[in-house]
Jmol script that loads the backbone (N, CA, C; Angstrom):
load data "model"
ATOM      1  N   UNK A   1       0.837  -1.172   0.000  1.00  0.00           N
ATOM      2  CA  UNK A   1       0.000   0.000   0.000  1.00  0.00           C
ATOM      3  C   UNK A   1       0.884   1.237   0.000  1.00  0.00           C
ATOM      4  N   UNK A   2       0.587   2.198  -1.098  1.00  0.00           N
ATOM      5  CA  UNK A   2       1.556   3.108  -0.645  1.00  0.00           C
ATOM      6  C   UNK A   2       1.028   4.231   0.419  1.00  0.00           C
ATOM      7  N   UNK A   3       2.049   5.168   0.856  1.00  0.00           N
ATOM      8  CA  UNK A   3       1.831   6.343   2.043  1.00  0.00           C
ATOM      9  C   UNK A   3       1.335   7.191   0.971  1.00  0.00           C
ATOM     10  N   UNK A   4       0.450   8.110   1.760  1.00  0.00           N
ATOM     11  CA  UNK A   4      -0.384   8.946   1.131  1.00  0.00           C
ATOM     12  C   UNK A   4      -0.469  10.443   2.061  1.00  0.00           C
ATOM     13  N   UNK A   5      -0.262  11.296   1.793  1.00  0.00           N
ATOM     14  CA  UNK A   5      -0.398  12.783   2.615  1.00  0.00           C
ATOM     15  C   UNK A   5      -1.180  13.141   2.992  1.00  0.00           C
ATOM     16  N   UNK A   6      -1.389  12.871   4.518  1.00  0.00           N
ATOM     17  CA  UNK A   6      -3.183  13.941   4.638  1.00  0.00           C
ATOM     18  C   UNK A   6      -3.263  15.102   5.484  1.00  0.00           C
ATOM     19  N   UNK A   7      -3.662  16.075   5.363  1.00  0.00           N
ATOM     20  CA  UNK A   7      -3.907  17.270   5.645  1.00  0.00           C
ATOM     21  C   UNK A   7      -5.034  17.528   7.041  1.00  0.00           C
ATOM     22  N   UNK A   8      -4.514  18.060   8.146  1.00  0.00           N
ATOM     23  CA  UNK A   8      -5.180  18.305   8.985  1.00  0.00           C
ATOM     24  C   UNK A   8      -5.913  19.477   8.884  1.00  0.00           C
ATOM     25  N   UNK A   9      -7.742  19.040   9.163  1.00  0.00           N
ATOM     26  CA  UNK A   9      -8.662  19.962   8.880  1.00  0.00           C
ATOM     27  C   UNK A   9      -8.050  20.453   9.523  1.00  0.00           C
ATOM     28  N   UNK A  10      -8.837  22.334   9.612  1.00  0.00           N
ATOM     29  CA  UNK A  10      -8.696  23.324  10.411  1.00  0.00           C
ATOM     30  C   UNK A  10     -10.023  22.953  11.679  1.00  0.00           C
ATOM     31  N   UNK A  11      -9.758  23.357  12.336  1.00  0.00           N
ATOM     32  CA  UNK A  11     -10.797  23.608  13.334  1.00  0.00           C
ATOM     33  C   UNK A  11     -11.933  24.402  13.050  1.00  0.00           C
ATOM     34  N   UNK A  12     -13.028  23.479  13.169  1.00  0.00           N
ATOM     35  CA  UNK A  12     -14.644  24.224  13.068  1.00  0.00           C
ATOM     36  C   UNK A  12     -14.436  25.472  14.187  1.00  0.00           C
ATOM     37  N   UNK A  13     -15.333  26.372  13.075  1.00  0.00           N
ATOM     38  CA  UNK A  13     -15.804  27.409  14.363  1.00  0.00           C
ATOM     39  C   UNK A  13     -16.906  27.626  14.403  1.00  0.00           C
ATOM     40  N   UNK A  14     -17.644  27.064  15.748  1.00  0.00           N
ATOM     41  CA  UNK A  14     -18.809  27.012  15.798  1.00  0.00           C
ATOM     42  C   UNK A  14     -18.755  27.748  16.668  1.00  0.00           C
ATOM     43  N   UNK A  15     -20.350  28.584  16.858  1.00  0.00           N
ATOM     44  CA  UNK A  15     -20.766  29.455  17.683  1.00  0.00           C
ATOM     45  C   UNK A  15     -22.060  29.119  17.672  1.00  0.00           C
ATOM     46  N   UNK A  16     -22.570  28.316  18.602  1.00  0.00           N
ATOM     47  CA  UNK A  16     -23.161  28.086  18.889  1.00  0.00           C
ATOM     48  C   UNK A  16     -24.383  29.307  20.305  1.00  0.00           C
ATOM     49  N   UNK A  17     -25.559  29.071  19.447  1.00  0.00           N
ATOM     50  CA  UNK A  17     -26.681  29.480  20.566  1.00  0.00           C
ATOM     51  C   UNK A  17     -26.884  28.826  21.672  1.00  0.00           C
ATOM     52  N   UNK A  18     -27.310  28.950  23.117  1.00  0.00           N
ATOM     53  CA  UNK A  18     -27.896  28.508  23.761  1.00  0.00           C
ATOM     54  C   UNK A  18     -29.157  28.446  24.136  1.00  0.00           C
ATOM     55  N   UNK A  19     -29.911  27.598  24.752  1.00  0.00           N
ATOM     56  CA  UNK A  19     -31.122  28.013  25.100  1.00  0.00           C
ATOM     57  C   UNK A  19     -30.706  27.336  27.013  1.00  0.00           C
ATOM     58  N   UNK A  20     -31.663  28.476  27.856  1.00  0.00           N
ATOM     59  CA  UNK A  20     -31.290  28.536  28.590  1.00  0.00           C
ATOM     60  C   UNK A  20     -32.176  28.219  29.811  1.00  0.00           C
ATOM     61  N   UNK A  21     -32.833  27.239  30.540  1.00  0.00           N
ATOM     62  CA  UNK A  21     -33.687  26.928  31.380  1.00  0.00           C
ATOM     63  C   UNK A  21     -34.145  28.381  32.034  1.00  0.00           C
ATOM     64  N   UNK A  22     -34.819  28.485  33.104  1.00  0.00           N
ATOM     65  CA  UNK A  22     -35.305  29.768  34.487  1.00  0.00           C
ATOM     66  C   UNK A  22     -34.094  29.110  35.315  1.00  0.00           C
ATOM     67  N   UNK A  23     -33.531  28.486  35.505  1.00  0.00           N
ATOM     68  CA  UNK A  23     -32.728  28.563  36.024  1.00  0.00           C
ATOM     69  C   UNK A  23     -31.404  28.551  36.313  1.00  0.00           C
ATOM     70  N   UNK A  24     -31.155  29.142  34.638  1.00  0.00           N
ATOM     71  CA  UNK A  24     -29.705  29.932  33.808  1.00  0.00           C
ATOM     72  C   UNK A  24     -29.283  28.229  33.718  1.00  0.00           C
ATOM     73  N   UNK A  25     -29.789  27.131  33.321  1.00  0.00           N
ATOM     74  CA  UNK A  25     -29.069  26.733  32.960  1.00  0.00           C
ATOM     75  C   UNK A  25     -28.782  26.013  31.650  1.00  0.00           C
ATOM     76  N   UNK A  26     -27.645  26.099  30.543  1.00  0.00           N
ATOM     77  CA  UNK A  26     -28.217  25.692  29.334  1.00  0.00           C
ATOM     78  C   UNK A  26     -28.576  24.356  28.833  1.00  0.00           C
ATOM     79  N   UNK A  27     -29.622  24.199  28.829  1.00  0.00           N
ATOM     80  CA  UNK A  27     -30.511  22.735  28.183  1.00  0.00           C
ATOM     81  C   UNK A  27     -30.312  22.542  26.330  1.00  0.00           C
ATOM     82  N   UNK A  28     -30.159  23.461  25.806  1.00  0.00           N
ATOM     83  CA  UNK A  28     -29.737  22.734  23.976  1.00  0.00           C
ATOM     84  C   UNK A  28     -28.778  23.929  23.965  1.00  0.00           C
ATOM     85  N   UNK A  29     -28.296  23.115  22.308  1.00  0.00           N
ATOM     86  CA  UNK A  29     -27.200  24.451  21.636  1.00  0.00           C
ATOM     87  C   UNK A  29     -28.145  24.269  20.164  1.00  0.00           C
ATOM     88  N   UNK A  30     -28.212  25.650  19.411  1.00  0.00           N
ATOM     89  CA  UNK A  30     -28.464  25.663  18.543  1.00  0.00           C
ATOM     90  C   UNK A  30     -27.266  26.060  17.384  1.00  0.00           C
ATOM     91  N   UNK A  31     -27.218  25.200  16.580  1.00  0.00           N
ATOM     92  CA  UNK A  31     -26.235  25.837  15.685  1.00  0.00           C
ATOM     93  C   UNK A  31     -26.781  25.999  14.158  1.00  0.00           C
ATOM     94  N   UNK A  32     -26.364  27.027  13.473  1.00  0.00           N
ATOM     95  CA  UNK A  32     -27.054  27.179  11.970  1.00  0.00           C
ATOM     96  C   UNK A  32     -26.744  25.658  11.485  1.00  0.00           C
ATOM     97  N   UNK A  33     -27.252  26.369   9.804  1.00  0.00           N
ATOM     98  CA  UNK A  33     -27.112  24.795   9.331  1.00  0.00           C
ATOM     99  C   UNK A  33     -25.602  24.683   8.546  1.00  0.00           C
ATOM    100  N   UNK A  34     -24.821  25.380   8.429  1.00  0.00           N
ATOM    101  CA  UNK A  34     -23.637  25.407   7.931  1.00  0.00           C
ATOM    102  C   UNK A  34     -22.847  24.995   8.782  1.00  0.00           C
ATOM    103  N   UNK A  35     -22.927  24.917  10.282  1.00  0.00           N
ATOM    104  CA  UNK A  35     -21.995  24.877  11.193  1.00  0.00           C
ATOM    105  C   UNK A  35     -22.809  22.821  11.661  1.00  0.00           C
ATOM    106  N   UNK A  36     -23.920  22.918  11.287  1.00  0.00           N
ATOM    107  CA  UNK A  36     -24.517  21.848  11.595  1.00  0.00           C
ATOM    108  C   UNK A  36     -23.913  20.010  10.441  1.00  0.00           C
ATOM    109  N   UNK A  37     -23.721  21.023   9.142  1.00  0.00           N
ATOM    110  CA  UNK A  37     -23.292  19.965   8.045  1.00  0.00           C
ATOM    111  C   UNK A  37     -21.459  20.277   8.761  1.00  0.00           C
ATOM    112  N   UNK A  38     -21.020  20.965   9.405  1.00  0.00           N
ATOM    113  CA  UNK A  38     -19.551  20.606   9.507  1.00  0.00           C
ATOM    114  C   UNK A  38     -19.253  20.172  10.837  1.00  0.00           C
ATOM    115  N   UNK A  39     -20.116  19.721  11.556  1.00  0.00           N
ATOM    116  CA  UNK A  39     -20.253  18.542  12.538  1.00  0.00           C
ATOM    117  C   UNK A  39     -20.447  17.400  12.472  1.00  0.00           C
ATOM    118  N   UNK A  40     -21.373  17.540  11.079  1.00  0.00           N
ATOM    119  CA  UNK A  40     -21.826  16.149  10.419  1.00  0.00           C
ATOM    120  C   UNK A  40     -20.827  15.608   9.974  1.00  0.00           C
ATOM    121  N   UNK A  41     -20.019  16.642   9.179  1.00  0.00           N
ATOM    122  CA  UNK A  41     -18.501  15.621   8.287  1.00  0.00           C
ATOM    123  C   UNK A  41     -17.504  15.509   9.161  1.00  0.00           C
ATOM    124  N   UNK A  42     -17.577  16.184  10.424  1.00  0.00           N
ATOM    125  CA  UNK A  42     -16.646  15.965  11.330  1.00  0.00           C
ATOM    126  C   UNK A  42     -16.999  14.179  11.742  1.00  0.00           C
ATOM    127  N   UNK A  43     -18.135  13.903  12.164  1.00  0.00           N
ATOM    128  CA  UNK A  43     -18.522  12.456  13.022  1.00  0.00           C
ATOM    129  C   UNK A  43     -18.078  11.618  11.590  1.00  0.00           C
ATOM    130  N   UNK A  44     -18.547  11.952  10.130  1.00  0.00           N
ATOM    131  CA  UNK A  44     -18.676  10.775   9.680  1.00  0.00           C
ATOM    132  C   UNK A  44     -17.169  10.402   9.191  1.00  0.00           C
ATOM    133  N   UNK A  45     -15.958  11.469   8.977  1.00  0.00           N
ATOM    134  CA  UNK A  45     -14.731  11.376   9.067  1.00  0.00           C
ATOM    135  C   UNK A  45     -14.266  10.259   9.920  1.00  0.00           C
ATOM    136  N   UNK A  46     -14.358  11.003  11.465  1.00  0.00           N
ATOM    137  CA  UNK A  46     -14.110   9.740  12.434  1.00  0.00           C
ATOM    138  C   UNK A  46     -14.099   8.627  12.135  1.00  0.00           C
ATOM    139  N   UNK A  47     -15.474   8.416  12.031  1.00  0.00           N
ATOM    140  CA  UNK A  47     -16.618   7.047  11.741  1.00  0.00           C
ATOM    141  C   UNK A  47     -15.795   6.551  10.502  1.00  0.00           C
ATOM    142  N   UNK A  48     -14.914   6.996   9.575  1.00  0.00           N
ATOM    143  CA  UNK A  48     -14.505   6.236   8.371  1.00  0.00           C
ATOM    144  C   UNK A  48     -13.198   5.911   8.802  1.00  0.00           C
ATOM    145  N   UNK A  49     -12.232   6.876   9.652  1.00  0.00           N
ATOM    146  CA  UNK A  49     -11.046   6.479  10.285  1.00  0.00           C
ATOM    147  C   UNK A  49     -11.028   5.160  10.942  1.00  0.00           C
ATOM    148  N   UNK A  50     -11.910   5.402  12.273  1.00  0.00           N
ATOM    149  CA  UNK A  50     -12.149   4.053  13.060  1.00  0.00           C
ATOM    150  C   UNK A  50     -12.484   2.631  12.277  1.00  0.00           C
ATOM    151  N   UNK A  51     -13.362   3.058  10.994  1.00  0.00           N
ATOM    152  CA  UNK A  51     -13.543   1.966  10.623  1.00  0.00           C
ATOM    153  C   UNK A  51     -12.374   1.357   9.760  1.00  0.00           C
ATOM    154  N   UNK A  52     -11.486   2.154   8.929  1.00  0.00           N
ATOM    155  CA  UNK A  52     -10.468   1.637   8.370  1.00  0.00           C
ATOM    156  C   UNK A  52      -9.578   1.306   9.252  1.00  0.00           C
ATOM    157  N   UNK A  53      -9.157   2.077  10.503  1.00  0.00           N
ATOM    158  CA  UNK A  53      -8.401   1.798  11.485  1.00  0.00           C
ATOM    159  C   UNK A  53      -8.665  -0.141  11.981  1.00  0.00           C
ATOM    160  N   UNK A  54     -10.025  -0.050  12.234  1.00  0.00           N
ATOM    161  CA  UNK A  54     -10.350  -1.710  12.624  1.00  0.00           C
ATOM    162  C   UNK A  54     -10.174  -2.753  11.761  1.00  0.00           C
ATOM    163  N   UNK A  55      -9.603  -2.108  10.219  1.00  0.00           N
ATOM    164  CA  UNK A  55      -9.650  -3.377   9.044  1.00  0.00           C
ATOM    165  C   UNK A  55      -8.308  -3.202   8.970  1.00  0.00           C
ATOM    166  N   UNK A  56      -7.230  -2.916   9.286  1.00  0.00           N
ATOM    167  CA  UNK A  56      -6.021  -2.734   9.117  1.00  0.00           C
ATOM    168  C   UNK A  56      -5.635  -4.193   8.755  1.00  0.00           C
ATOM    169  N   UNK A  57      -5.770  -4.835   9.642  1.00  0.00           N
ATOM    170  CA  UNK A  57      -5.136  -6.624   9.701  1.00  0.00           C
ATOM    171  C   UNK A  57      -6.218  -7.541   8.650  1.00  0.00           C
ATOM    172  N   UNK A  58      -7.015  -7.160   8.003  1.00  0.00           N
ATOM    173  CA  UNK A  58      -7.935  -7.489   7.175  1.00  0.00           C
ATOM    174  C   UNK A  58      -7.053  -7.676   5.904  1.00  0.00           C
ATOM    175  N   UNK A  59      -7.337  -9.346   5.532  1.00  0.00           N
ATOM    176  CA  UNK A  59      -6.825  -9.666   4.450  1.00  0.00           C
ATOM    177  C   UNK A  59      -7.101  -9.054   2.951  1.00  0.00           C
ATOM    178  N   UNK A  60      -6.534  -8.052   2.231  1.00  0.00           N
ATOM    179  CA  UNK A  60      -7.093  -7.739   0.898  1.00  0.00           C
ATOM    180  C   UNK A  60      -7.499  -8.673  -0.478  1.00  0.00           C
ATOM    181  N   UNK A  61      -7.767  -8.169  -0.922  1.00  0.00           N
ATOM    182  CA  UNK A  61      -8.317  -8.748  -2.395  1.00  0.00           C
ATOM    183  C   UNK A  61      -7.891  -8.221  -3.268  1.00  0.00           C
ATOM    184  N   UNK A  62      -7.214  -8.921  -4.296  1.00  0.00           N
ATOM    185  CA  UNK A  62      -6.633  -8.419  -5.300  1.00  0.00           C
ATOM    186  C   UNK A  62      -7.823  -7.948  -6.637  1.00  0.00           C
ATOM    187  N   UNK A  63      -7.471  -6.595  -7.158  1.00  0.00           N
ATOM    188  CA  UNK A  63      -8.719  -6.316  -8.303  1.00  0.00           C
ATOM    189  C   UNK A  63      -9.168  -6.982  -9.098  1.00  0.00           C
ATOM    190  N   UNK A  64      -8.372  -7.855  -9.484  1.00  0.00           N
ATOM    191  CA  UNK A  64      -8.906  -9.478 -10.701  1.00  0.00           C
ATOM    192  C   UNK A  64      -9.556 -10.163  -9.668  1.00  0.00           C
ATOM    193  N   UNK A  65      -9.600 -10.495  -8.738  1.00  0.00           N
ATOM    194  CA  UNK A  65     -10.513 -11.343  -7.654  1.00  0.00           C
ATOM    195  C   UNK A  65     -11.688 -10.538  -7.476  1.00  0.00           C
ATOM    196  N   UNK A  66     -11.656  -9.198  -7.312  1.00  0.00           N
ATOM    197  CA  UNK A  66     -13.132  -8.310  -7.082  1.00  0.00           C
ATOM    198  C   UNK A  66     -13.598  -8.617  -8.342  1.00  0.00           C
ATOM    199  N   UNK A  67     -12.638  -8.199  -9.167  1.00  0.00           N
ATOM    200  CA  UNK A  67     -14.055  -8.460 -10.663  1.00  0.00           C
ATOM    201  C   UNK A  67     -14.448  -9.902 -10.907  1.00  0.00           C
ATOM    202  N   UNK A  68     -13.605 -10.607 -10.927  1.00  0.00           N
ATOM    203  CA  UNK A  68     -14.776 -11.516 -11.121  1.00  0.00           C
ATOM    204  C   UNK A  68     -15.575 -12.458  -9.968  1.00  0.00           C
ATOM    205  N   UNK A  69     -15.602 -11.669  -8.915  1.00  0.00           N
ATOM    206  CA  UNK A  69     -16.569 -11.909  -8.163  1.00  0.00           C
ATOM    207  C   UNK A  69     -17.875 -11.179  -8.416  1.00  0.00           C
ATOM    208  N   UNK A  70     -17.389  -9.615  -8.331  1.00  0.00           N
ATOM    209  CA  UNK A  70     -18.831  -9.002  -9.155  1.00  0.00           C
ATOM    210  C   UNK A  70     -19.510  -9.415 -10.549  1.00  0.00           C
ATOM    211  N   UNK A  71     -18.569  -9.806 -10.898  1.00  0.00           N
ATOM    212  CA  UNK A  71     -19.118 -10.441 -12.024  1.00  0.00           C
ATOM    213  C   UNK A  71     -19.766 -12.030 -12.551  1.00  0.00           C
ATOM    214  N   UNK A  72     -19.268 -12.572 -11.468  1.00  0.00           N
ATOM    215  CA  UNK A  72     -20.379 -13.756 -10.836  1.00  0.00           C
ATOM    216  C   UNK A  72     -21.698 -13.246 -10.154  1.00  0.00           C
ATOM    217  N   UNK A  73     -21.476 -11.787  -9.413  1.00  0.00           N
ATOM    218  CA  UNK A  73     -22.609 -12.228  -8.708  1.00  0.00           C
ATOM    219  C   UNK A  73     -23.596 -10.461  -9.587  1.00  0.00           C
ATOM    220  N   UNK A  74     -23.253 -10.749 -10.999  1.00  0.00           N
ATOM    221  CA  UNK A  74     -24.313  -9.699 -12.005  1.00  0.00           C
ATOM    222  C   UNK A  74     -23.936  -8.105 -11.510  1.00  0.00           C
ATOM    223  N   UNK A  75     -22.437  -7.726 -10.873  1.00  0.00           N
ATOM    224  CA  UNK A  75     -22.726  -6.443 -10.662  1.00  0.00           C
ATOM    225  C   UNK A  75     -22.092  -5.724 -11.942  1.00  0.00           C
ATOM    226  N   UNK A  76     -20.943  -6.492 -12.381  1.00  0.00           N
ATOM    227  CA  UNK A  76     -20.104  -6.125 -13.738  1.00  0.00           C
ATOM    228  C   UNK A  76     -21.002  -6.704 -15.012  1.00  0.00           C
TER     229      UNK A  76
END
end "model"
wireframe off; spacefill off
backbone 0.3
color backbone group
């Protein structure tokens, strides 16, 4: 496999709203929806790290073995 360069996002800046109980204390955050989709790609990033992270020791498949497996099973 070769090494590949990856670039560390910048840090979201969220500014988030509060909403605030009677008794000052804050119960939600509201955030627009721009700040809302870059929370979203923040989790699903993770979520793709961890998951490649857990297949590391996972035996590969060579591309002549994928195709004609897809192609046994009608995807090619």
């Amino acid at each position: 496999m070769s090494s590949t360069t990856q670039t560390i996002p910048k840090e979201p800046r969220l500014r988030p709203r509060f909403v605030i109980d009677e008794k000052g204390r804050k119960t939600d955050a509201v955030f627009t929806y721009e700040e809302y989709k870059e929370i979203q790609r923040i989790f699903e990033d993770f979520f793709d790290l961890t998951t490649a992270e857990s297949r590391l020791d996972d035996e590969g498949v060579s591309l002549e073995e994928l195709q004609k497996k897809l192609e046994a099973d009608g995807v090619l």
